[in-house]
N, C-alpha and C positions, 0 to 999 in steps of 0.2 A: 288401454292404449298400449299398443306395439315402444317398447324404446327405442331409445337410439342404439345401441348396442345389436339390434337387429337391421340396422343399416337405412331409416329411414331418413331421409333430408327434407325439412319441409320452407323453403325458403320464405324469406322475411315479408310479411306484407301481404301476405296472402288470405286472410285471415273471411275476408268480405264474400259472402255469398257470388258466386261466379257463375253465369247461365250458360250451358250448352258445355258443362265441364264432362269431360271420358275419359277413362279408366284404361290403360292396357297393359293385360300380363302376357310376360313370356314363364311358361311351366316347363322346366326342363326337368331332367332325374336329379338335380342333387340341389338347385335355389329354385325359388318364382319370385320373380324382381315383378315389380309395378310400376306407373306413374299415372301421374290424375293430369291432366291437361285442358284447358280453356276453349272457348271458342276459338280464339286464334292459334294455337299450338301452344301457346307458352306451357314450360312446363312450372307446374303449382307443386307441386311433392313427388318425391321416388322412392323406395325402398323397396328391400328383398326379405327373407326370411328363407329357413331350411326348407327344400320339398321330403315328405314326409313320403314319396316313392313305394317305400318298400311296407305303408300303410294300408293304404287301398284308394281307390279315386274319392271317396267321401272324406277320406283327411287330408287329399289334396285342396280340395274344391274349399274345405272350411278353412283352408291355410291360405288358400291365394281371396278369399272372401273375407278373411277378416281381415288381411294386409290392404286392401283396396279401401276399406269401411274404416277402417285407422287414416290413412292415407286421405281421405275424403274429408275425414270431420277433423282433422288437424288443418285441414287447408282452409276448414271454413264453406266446401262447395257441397250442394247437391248432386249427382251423377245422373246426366242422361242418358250414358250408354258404357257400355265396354264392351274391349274384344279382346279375344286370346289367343295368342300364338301358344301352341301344343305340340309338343314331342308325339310322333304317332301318324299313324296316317286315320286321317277327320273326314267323315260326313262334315261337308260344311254347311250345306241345308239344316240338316237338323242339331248340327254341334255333339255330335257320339264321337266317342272314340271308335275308329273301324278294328285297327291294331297298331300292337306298340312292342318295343321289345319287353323280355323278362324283368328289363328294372322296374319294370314300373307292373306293380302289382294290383289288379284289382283293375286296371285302368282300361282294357280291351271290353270295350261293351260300353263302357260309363257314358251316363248321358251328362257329359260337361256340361255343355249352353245351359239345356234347363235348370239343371241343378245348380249353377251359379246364378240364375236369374230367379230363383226360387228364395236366393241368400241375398243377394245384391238389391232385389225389387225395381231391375233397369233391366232394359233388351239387352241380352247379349250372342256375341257373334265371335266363332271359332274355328280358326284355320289351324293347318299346318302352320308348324314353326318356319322353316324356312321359306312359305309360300306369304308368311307376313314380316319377314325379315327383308325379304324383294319387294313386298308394298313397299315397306319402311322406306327402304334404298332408294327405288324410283320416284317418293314423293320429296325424295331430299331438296333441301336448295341447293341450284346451278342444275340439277338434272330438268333434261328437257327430254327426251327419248321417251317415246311412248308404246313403245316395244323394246323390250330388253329381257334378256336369259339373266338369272340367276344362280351362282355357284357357290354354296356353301361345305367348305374342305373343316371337315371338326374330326371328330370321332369315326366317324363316316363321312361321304360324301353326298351331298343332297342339291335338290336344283328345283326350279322353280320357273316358271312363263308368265309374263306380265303383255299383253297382245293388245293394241288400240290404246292401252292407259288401263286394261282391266286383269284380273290375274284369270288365266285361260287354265284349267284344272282338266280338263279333257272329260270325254264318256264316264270315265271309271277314277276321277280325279289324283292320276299319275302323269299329268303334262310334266315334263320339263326333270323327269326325274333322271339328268343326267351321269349319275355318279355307276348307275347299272348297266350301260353304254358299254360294248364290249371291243374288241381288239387290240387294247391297249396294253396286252404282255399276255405271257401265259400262266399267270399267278391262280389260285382260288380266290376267289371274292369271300368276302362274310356272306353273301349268299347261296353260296356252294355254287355256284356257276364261274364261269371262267374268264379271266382276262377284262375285266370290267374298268372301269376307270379308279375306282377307290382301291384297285390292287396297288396304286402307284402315288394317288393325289390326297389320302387321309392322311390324318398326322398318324395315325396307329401303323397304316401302309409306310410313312417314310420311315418309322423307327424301326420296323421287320425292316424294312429293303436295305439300309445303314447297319444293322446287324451282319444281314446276311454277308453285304458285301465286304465288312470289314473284318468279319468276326467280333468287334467290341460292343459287348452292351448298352445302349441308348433308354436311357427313360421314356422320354419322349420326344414328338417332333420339334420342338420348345430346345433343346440339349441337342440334336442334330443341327440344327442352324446354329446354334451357338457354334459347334465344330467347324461348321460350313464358312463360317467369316472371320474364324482364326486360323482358316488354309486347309483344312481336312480336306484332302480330293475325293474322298469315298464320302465325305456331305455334301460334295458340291455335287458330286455325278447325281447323289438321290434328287436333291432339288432339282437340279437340270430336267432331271428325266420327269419328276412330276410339274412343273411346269410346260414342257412338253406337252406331256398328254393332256394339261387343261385348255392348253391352246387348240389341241385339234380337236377336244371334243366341243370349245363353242365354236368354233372355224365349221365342223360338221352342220350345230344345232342352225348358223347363222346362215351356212349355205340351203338347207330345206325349209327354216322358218324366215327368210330375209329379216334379222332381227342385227340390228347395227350395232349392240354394246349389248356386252356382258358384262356382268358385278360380280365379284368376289369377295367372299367374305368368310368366317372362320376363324378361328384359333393358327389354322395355320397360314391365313392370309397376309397375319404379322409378321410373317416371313418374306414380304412383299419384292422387297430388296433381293433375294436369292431364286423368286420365283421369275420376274421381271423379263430378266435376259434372255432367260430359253421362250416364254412367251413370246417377245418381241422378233427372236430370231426366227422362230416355227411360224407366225406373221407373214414374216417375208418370204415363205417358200409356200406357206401354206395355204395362203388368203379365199376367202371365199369367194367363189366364182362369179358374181355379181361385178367382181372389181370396188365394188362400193367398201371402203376401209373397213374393218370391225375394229373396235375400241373394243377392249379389256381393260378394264377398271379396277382397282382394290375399293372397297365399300367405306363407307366417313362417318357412319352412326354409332358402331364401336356396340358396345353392349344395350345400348338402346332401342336397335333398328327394330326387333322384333316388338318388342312393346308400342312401340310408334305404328310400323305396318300394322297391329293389332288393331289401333286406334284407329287406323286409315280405312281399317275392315270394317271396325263398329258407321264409322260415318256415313259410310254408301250405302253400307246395309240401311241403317235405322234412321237416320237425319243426313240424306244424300246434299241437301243445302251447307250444311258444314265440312263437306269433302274438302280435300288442299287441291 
């Protein structure tokens, strides 16, 4: 049994066999958090443990399979499915990894899905991480919108299409990958192409652009906002300007995909407060041609959303009767 010390919670009462209970992990390069959830969403247990990254995808897969399988038999429930939100870009048909960055070793090739269903003895079903970050988001309560863009501002920037209620992956499953979206300055991207939108809208982009502009060192985009709301003008201009650019890059996505709300989410979307303003203002001049409002949202699920989208993935896929 996993302890507590490794971050599991498995709340009181749970103990009773639970039917139609699912499993969802988020695998990122440095934790993979879980939850076990019920037929009705409730959540039955969560915990994380180290991702073992720099091991190879088999000590991933045995790291996010025995936190589920701890997670499971401490809740008392049998698993009828899981899903997995994945760092990477995913065959989601067959759950592979297609590609991933360098952190993750061993991982470009991996056949996740199988190889977890192989450990688990339940269907499982594997998306992109931020393509089950926006399930998560859209199946939230109070969301009613069954088309909505996804923006996820972290390390990079990443995006995601949710079209009718379903997540829209396109031919080569790069819908929605708004963060590669160019005109936005004349910076290098981490892609080696130019002027993209994560030149401005990453927490790594605002801490370069807060350097640049000030000359004073910034750890992160986390310590730029802190600047930013004890009166730095050279953290205000950065957030200003990345806010900016996330407004007209969903003002664009909304104008050619008529999609009425876009979610943000991220590490640095806890900066919501300093992104807000220039959003709202770029709004007002910028709006998409429809005339029909766009909402721009900050996201409500916090570190959950992708385990939850996961789940939301396992249920359409494997037992579409238990969709939310």
């Amino acid at each position: 049994m996993i302890g507590q010390e490794q971050g599991i919670t498995v709340p009181a009462g749970t103990r009773a066999p639970v039917p139609g209970a699912v499993a969802g992990i988020d695998i990122g390069g440095t934790k993979i958090s879980a939850l076990v959830v019920d037929a009705e969403g409730r959540v039955l247990a969560r915990g994380h443990v180290p991702a073992p990254a720099s091991v190879g995808g088999a000590a991933m897969a045995d790291a996010a399979a025995d936190l589920v399988s701890s997670l499971a038999d401490d809740a008392g429930v049998a698993l009828a499915a899981a899903g997995v939100g994945a760092a990477g870009v995913i065959d989601h048909e067959t759950g592979t990894i297609r590609a991933a960055s360098a952190t993750f070793v061993g991982w470009t090739g991996f056949p996740l899905g199988a190889e977890l269903e192989r450990r688990l003895g339940v269907p499982v079903r594997v998306e992109n991480d931020v393509n089950a970050f926006l399930l998560g988001e859209a199946a939230a309560p109070g969301r009613s919108e069954r088309d909505v863009l996804g923006v996820m501002l972290g390390t990079g920037v990443g995006g995601a299409l949710v079209i009718d209620g379903e997540l829209h992956h396109g031919p080569h499953g790069a819908a929605g990958e708004i963060g590669h979206t160019p005109g936005y300055s004349e910076l290098v991207c981490t892609c080696g192409q130019t002027g993209h939108l994560e030149t401005l809208a990453s927490g790594t982009s605002i801490a370069l652009r807060y350097t640049e502009r000030s000359g004073r060192e910034a750890r992160d985009a986390r310590e730029v906002a802190d600047r930013a709301r004890a009166g730095d003008p050279d953290a205000l201009a950065v957030f200003t300007a990345a806010g900016r650019a996330v407004a007209l890059a969903c003002a664009s996505a909304a104008t050619l995909l008529d999609v009425p709300c876009a979610i943000v989410g991220g590490g640095v979307s806890a900066a919501w407060d300093l992104l807000a303003p220039a959003i709202e203002d770029t709004l007002r001049t910028d709006s998409p041609v429809s005339g029909i409002p766009l909402r721009i949202v900050p996201a409500v699920l916090g570190g959950d959303a992708v385990a939850l989208g996961a789940i939301e993935t396992a249920r359409r896929a494997v037992h579409p009767a238990l969709a939310r």
